[in-house]
C-alpha positions as CSV (number, residue, x, y, z in Angstrom):
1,X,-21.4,65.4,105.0
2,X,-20.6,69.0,103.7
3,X,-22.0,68.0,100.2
4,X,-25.3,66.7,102.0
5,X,-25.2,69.9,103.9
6,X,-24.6,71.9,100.7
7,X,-27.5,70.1,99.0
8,X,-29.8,70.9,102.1
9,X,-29.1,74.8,102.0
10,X,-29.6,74.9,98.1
11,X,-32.8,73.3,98.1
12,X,-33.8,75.5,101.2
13,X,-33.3,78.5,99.6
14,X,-34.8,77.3,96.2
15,X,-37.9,76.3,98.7
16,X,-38.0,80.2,100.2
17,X,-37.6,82.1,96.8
18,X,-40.5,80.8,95.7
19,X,-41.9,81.0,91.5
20,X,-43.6,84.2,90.4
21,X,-46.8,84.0,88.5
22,X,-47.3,84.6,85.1
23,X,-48.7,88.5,84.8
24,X,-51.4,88.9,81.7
25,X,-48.8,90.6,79.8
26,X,-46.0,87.8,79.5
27,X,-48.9,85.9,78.5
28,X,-49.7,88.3,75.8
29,X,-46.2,88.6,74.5
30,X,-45.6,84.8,74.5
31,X,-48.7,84.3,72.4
32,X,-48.3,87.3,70.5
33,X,-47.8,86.5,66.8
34,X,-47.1,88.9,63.3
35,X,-49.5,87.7,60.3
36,X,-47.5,88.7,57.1
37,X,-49.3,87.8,53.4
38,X,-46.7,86.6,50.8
39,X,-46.8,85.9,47.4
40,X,-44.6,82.9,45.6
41,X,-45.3,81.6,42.1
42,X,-48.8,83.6,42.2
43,X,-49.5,81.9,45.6
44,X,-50.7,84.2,48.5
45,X,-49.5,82.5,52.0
46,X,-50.4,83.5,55.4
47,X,-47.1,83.5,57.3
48,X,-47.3,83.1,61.4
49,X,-44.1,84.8,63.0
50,X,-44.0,83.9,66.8
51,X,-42.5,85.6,69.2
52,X,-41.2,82.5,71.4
53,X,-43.1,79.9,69.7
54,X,-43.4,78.0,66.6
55,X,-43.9,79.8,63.1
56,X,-46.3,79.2,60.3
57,X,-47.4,78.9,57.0
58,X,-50.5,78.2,54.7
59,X,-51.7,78.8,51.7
60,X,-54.2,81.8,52.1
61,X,-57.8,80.5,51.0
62,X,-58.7,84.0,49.4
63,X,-55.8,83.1,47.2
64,X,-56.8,83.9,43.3
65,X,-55.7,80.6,42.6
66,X,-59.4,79.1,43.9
67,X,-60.6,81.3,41.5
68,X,-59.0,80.1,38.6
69,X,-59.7,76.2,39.5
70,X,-56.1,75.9,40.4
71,X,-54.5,73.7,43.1
């Protein structure tokens, strides 16, 4: 009985606390991002750093490489 009881006041107060919204500027920081250009064996790549998130990588397509015929 107490742990039923237990389980009742838990999910009461959980119930009266309530979520708070997301504001604009977690958003912002969440889905903010640094852009870094790097060179590797006379490759540029575009390199995604996340804040939270996943990070990226491609090859940059103003690369000289495109020039050249290159692949």
């Amino acid at each position: 009985m107490k742990k039923l009881t237990l389980t009742l006041l838990a999910l009461l107060a959980l119930t009266l606390t309530g979520c708070e919204a997301e504001t604009k500027e977690q958003r912002d920081e969440r889905y903010s991002y640094d852009i870094e250009v790097i060179t590797y064996k006379g490759h540029d790549y575009i390199v995604l750093s996340a804040t939270k998130w996943c990070n990226g990588i491609t090859h940059d397509p103003d690369c000289p490489c495109h020039e050249k015929g290159d692949e």
